[in-house]
C-alpha positions in Angstrom: -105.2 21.1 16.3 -102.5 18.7 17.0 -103.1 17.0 14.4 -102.4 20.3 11.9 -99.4 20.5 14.4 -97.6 17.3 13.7 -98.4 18.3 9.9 -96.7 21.1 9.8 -93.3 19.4 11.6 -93.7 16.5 9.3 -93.1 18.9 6.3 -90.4 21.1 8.3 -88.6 17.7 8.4 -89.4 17.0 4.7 -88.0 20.2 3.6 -84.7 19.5 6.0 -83.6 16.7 3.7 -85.1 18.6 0.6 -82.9 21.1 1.1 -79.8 18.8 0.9 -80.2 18.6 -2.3 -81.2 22.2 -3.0 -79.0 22.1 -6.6 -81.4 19.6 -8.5 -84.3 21.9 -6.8 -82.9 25.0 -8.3 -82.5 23.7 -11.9 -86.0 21.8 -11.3 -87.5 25.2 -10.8 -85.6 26.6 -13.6 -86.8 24.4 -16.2 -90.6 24.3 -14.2 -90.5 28.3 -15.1 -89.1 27.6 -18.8 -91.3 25.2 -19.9 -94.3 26.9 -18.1 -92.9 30.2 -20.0 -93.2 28.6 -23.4 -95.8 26.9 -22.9 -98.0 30.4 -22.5 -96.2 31.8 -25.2 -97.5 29.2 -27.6 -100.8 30.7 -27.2 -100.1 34.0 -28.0 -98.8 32.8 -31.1 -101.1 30.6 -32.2 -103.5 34.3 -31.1 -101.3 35.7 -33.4 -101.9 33.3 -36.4 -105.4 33.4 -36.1 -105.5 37.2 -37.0 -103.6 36.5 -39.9 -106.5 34.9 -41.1 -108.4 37.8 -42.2 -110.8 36.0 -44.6 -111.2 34.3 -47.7 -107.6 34.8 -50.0 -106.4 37.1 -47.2 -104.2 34.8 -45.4 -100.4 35.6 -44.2 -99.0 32.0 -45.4 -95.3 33.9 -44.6 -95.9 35.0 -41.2 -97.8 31.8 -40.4 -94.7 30.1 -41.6 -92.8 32.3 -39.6 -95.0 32.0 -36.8 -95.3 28.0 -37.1 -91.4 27.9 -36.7 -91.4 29.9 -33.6 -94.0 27.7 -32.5 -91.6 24.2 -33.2 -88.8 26.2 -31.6 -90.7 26.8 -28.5 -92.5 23.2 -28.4 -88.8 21.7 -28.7 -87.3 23.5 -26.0 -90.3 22.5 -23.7 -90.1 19.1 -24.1 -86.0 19.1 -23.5 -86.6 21.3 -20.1 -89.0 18.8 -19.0 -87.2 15.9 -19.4 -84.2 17.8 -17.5 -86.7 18.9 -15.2 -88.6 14.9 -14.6 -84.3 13.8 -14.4 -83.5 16.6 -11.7 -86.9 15.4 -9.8 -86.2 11.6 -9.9 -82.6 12.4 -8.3 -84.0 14.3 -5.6 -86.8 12.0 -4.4 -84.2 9.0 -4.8 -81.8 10.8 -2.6 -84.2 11.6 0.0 -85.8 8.1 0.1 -81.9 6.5 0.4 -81.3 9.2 3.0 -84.3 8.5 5.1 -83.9 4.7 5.2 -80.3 5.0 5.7 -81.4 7.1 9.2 -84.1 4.4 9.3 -82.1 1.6 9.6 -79.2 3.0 11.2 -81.6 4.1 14.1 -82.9 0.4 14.0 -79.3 -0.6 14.7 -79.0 2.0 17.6 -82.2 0.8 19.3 -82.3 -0.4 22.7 -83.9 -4.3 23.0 -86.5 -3.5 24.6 -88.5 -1.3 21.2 -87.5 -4.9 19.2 -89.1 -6.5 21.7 -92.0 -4.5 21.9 -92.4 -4.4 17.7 -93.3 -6.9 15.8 -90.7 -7.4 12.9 -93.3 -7.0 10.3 -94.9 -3.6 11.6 -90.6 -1.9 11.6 -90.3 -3.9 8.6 -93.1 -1.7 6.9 -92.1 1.5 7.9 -88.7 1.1 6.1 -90.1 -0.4 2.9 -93.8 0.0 2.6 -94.0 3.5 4.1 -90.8 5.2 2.2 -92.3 3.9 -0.9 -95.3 5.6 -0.7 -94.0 8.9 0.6 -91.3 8.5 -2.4 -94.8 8.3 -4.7 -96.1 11.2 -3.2 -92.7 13.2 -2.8 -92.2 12.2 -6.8 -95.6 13.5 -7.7 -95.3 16.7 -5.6 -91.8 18.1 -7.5 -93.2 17.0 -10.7 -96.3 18.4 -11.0 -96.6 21.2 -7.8 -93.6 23.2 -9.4 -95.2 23.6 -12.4 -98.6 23.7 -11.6 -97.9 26.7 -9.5 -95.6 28.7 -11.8 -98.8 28.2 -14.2 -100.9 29.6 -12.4 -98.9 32.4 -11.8 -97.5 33.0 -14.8 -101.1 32.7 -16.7 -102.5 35.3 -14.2 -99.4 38.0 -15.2 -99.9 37.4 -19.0 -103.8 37.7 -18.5 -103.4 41.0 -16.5 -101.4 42.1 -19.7 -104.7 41.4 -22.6 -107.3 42.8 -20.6 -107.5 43.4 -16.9 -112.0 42.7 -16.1 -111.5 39.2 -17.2 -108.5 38.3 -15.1 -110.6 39.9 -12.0 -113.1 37.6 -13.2 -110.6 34.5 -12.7 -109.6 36.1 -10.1 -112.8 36.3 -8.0 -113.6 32.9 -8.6 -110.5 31.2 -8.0 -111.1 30.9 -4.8 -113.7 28.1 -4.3 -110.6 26.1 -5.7 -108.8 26.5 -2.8 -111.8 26.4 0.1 -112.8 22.9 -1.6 -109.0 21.6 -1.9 -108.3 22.3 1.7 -112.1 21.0 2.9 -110.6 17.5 1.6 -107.1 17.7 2.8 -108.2 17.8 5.9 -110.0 14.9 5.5 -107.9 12.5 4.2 -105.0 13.4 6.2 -106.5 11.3 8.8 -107.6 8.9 6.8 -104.0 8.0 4.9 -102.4 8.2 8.6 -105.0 5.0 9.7 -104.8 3.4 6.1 -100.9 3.4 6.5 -101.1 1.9 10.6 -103.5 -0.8 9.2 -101.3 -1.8 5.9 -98.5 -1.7 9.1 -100.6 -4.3 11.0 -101.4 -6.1 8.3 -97.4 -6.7 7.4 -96.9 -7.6 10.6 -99.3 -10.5 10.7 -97.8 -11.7 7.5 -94.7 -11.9 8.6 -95.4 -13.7 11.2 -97.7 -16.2 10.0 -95.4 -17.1 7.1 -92.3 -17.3 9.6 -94.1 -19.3 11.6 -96.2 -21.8 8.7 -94.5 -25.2 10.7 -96.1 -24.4 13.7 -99.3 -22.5 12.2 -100.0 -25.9 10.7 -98.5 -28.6 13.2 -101.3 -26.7 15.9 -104.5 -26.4 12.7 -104.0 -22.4 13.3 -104.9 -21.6 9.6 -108.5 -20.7 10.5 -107.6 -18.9 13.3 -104.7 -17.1 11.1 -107.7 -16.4 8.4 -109.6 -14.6 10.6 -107.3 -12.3 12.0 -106.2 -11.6 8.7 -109.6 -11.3 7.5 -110.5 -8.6 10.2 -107.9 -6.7 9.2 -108.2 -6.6 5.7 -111.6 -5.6 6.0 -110.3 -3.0 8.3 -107.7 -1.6 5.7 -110.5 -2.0 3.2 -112.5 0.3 5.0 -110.2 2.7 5.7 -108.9 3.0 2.3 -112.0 3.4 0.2 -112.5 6.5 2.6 -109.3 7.9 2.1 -110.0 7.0 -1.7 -113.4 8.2 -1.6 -112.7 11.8 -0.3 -109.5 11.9 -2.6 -111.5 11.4 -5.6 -114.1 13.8 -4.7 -111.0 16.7 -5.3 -110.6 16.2 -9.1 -114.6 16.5 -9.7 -114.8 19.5 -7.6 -112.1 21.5 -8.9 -113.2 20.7 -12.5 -116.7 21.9 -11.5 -114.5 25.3 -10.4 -113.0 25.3 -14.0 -115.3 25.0 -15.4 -117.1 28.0 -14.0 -113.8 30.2 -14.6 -114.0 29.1 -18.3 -117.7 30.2 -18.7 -116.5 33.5 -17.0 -113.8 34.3 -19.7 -116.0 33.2 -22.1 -119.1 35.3 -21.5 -116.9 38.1 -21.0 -114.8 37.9 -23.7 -117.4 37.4 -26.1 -119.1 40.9 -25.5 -115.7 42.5 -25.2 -115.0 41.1 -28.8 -118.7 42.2 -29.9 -117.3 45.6 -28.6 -114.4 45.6 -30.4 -112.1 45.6 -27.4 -110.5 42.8 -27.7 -109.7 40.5 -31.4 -111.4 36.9 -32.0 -107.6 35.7 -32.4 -107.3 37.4 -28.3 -110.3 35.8 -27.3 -109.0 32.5 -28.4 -105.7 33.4 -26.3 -107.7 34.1 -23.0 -109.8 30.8 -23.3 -106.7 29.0 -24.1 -105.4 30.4 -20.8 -108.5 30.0 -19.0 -108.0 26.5 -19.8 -104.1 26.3 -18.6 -104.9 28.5 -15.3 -107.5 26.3 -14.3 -105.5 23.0 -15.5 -103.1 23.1 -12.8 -105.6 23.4 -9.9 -106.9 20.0 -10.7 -103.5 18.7 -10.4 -102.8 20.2 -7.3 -105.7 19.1 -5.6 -104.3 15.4 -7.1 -101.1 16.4 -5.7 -102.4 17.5 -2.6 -104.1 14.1 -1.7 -100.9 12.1 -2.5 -99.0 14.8 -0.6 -101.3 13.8 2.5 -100.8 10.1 2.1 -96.9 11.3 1.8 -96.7 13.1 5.0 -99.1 10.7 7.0 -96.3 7.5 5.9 -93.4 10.0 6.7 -94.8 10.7 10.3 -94.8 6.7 11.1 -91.0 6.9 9.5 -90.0 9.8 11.8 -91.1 8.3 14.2 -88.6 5.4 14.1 -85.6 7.8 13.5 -87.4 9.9 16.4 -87.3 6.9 19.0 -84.8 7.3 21.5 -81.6 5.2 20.8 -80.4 2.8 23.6 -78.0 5.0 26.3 -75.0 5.9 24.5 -71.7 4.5 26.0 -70.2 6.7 29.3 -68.3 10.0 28.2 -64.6 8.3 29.3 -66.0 4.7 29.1 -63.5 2.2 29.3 -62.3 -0.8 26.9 -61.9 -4.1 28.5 -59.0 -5.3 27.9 -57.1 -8.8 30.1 -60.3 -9.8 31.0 -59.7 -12.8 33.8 -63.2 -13.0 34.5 -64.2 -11.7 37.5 -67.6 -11.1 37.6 -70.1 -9.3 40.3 -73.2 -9.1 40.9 -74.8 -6.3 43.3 -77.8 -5.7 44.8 -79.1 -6.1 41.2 -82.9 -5.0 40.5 -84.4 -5.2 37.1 -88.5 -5.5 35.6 -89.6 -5.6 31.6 -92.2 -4.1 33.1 -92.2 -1.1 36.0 -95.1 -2.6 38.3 -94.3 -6.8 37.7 -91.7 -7.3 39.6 -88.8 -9.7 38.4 -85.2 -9.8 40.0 -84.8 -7.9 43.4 -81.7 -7.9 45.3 -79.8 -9.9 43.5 -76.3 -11.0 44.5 -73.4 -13.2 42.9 -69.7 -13.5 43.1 -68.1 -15.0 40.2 -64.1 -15.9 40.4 -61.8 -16.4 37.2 -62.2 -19.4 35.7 -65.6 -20.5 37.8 -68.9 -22.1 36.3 -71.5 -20.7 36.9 -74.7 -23.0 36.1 -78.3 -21.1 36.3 -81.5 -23.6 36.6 -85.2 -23.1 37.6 -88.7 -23.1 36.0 -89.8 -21.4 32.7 -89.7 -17.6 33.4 -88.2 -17.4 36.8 -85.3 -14.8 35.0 -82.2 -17.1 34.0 -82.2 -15.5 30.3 -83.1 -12.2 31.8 -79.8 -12.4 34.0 -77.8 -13.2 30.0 -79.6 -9.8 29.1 -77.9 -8.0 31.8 -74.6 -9.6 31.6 -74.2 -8.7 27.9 -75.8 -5.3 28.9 -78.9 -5.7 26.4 -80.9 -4.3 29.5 -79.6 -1.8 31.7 -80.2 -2.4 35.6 -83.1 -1.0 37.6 -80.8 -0.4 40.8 -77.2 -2.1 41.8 -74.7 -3.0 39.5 -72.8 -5.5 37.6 -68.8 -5.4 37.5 -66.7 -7.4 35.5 -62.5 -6.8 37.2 -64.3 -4.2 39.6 -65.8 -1.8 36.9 -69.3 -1.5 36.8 -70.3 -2.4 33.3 -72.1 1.2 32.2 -68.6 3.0 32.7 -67.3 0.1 29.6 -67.9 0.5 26.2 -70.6 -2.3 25.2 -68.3 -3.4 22.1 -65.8 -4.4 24.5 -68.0 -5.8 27.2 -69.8 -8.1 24.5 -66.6 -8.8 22.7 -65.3 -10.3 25.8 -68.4 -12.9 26.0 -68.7 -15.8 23.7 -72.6 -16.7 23.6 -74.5 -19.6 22.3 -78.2 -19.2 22.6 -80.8 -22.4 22.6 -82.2 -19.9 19.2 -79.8 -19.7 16.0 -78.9 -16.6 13.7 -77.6 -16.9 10.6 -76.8 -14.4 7.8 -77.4 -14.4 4.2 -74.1 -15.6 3.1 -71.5 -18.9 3.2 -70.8 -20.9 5.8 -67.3 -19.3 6.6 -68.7 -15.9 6.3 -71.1 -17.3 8.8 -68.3 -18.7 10.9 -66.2 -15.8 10.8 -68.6 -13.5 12.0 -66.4 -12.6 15.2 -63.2 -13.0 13.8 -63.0 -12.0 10.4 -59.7 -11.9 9.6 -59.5 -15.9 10.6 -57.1 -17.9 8.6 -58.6 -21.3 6.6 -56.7 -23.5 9.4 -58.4 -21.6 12.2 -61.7 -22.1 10.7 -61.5 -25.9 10.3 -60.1 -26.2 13.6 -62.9 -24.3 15.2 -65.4 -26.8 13.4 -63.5 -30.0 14.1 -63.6 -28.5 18.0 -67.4 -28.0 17.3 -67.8 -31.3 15.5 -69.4 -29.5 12.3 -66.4 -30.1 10.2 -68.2 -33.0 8.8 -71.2 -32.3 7.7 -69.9 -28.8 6.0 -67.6 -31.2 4.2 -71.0 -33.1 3.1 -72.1 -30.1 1.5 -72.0 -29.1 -1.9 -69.5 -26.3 -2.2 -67.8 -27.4 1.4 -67.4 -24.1 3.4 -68.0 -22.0 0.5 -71.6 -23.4 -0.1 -74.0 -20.4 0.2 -76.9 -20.4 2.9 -79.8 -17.9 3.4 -80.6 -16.0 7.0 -82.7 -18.9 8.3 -80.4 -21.6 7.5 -81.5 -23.1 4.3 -81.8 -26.7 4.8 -79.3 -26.9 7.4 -81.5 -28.8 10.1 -81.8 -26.9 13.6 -78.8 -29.1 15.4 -76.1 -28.2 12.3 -77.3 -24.5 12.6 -76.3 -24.8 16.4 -73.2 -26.5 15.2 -72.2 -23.1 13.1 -72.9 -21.1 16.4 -70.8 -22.7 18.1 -67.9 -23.3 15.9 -68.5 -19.0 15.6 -67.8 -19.0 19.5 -65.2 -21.8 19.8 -63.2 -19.5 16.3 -62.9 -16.3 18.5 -61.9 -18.3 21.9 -63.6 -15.2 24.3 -62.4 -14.5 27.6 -66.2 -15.3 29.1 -68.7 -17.9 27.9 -72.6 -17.5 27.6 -74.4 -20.9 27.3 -78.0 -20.7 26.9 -78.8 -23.8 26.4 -76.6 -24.4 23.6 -77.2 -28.0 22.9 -81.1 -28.3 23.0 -81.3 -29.4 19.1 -78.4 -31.5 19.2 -79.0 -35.3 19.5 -77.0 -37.1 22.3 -74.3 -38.2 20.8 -73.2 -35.1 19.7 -74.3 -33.6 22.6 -71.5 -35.3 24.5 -68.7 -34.5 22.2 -69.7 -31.2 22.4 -69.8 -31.0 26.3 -66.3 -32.2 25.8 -65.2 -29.7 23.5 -66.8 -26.9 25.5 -65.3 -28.5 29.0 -61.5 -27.7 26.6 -63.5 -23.9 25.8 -64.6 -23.8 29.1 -61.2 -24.4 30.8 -59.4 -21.5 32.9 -62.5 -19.0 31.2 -65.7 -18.0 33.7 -68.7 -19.6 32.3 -72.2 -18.7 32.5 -74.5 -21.9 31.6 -78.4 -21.8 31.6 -79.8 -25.3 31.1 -83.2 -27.2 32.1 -81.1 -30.4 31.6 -79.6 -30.8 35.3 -77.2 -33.3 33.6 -75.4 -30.7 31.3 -74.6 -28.6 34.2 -73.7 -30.8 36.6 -69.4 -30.1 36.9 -70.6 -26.3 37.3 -68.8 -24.9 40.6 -71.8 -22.9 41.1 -75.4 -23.8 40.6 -77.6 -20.9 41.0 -81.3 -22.3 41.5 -84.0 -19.3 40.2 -87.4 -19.1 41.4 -89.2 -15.6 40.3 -86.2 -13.6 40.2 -84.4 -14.5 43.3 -81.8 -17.0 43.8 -83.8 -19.5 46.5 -80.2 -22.5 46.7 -76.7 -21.9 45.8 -74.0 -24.5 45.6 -72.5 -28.0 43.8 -74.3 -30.6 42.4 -74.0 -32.7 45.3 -74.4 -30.2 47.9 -77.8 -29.0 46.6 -79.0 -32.9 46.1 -77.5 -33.0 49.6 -80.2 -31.0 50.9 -83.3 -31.9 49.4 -84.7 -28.6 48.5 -86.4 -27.0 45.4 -83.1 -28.3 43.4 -83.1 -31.4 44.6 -86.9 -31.8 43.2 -86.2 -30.6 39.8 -83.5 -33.0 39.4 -85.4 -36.1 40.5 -88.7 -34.9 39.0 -86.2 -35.5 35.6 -84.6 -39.0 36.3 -86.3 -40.8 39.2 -90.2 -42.1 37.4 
């Protein structure tokens, strides 16, 4: 039953952006009901020409003439109201595909971290691309061929109630085995489409992230391992779609069975109607002929039906994504951050991914104008979760964070994270040149600022070693840039928009030494008179910081100076001579 349910709201949805475009729908029902019109009227003519045949040099050849123009006319017209008709269609699906991926990806955008997190790429990446294009299939099918087959129908019954009434009841009465057998299937396959589109989803998913990841897939011999999970699920989608194939394919069979009987119908009855004298030869012809066109719609319906199921079960995994709640919008009279000096606070700060695993409790941390702040400790003990919270990707449990004495939910987000400058220890680039990449923050940057920023960041030359300098085009993963000049273009991005506040997460892990410590030196320039956040498992990157925060599963266990934490020959003190005393 809830199934049916979620059915049923799917297409309420449907129609919602159908009826956007509610113009091409009108004239794409217009020309469904003209060239269904003429296409019943050409039987009655060629009805009509067949009684002009009376017998051997007794033939009309005038009014056949007559009647074969009309006939030309009416075949003419058709095909010009169908192509109008297949042009109206093809705008409207097209619109509603761009309008649902537009929602798609703007909800994408709107998401809180913690769906990306919880998604693989591959399995959101499928719902905008793989799924859309197989509603649009089914949506395409639908206008084109439900339209018309309907109107047929419909139109055949009124001009067959209009010859002779017994053998339209005679359609009539079996017509309806159509319908029972049409909606026995539907039913069906439904169910099966939904799990056929999750598995294709899956099965994205795990492509994307094997190819993503082919370095480390074949530096660790994980291509067996990657064959069989792939294996498992293509077997699974195999499965799963020869049912939903099977049970489609049953609907075309079935309703031709139907037809078949409703032809037999008009024929036995016609026949000894004609005998009778009731009805002409050239009439009889007619009512086959639309016998023929009545029942010639169901079996596109029941096609229609099928793709209209695989439709709606890929448009329920869409609206789900446009349905999933976007990240808290920004306070009602939120405030922009503006003069930031970089007082930062930290309050009684509680925070878990995951409700009963327990991370950060009680956290608390002062942070003056101008201090650095250093945060060190083992592999998961939350240093990059406390980044998260700064730049507000995660909301707080309990407590809050100020920055100048405003609690960070009462800001708008665009000025909180504009006033951070972050490097993280993981690169992103876009699809784009190197300045575009560089001017990400600051896009109205002059040529001068830009090479300034990458002489500060010490990337000036190597871009200069490039083919087309700072014009030479690079894709989202860096081309072949190696991983330390794709650090290099972070930072020059950070060091061009000069932020009030600095994020550090380990910025220089892919950068050899030497560059490392012109780096440092540029950053100490960066870092001067700005509060600095640094996370770093090298103790000797971080060893100027004002304040050292040492993490142990989500509390703060030492808190000091270099020399005051070696001083005392705790849990700091360990981790810096389990790295340079051997």
């Amino acid at each position: 039953m809830r199934g049916r349910n979620r059915q049923k709201e799917i297409l309420w949805k449907v129609l919602g952006y159908i009826r956007r475009y509610w113009i091409y729908l009108g004239i794409s029902i217009l020309m469904a009901a003209l060239t269904v019109g003429l296409t019943l009227y050409v039987p009655i003519l060629v009805g009509d020409a067949i009684d002009l045949i009376i017998g051997k040099g007794m033939v009309d050849f005038q009014g056949i003439a007559h009647i074969l123009m009309k006939m030309a006319a009416a075949v003419g017209i058709t095909a010009a109201a169908q192509w109008l008709m297949n042009v109206c269609n093809n705008k409207m699906t097209y619109g509603i595909v761009r309008d649902i991926r537009d929602e798609a990806f703007r909800r994408i955008e709107a998401l809180p971290l913690k769906y990306i997190d919880a998604h693989s790429y591959g399995e959101v990446v499928s719902r905008v691309i793989a799924d859309v294009d197989q509603f649009a299939d089914g949506l395409l099918m639908g206008f084109t061929q439900l339209f018309t087959g309907v109107v047929t129908i419909l139109g055949t019954l009124a001009i067959m109630l209009t010859i002779n009434i017994g053998i339209t009841a005679v359609v009539v009465c079996i017509t309806p085995v159509s319908f029972l057998v049409a909606n026995f299937i539907a039913k069906k396959t439904y169910h099966m489409f939904k799990l056929q589109s999750e598995t294709r989803g899956e099965q994205t998913a795990l492509i994307d992230e094997m190819v993503g990841s082919q370095r480390v897939v074949q530096a660790f011999g994980y291509e067996d391992k990657a064959m069989e999970r792939f294996d498992e699920i293509n077997d699974r989608l195999q499965k799963c779609s020869l049912k939903a194939i099977f049970f489609s394919s049953i609907t075309n069979p079935a309703t031709r069975f139907v037809n078949s009987l409703v032809y037999t119908g008009v024929g036995i009855t016609g026949a000894f109607l004609a005998i009778r004298g009731n009805i002409s030869v050239g009439m009889l012809s007619c009512l086959l002929t639309y016998a023929n066109q009545y029942t010639k719609p169901f079996n596109e319906i029941s096609g229609v039906i099928t793709e209209l199921q695989n439709a709606l079960a890929c448009a329920g995994r869409i609206f789900e994504l446009i349905e999933e709640k976007p990240q808290e919008p920004d306070a009602e009279n939120a405030l922009t951050l503006t003069k930031v000096k970089g007082n930062v606070a930290l309050k009684d700060v509680w925070f878990s991914y995951v409700p009963d695993k327990k991370l950060i409790q009680g956290f608390h941390l002062q942070v003056n104008p101008g201090q650095r702040v250093a945060i060190v400790g083992p592999t998961g003990c939350g240093k990059t979760t406390i980044i998260n919270l700064l730049m507000r990707f995660y909301d707080v449990d309990k407590g809050s964070i100020q920055v100048e004495g405003t609690d960070i939910r009462e800001v708008t987000r665009k000025s909180l994270r504009t006033s951070y400058g972050m490097v993280l220890q993981e690169t992103w680039l876009k699809t784009g040149t190197i300045r575009e990449n560089i001017v990400m923050g600051k896009p109205d940057a002059t040529d001068e600022e830009v090479v300034a920023a990458a002489k500060a960041a010490h990337a000036h030359s190597f871009i200069k070693r490039m083919p087309e300098g700072y014009d030479t085009a690079i894709t989202e993963d860096g081309g072949n840039l190696s991983q330390g000049q794709k650090q290099l273009l972070c930072i020059t991005r950070v060091m061009l928009c000069q932020p009030d506040m600095l994020i550090l997460d380990e910025a220089t892990s892919s950068i050899d030494t030497r560059t490392e410590l012109k780096i440092q030196n540029a950053f100490a320039k960066l870092m001067e008179n700005r509060t600095s956040f640094i996370v770093a498992h090298r103790l000797s990157t971080i060893q100027e910081a004002d304040i050292i925060l040492v993490m142990k599963d989500g509390n703060i266990i030492e808190q000091g100076n270099h020399e005051s934490l070696l001083a005392k020959g705790g849990f700091y003190a360990e981790l810096y001579n389990s790295q340079y005393m051997h």
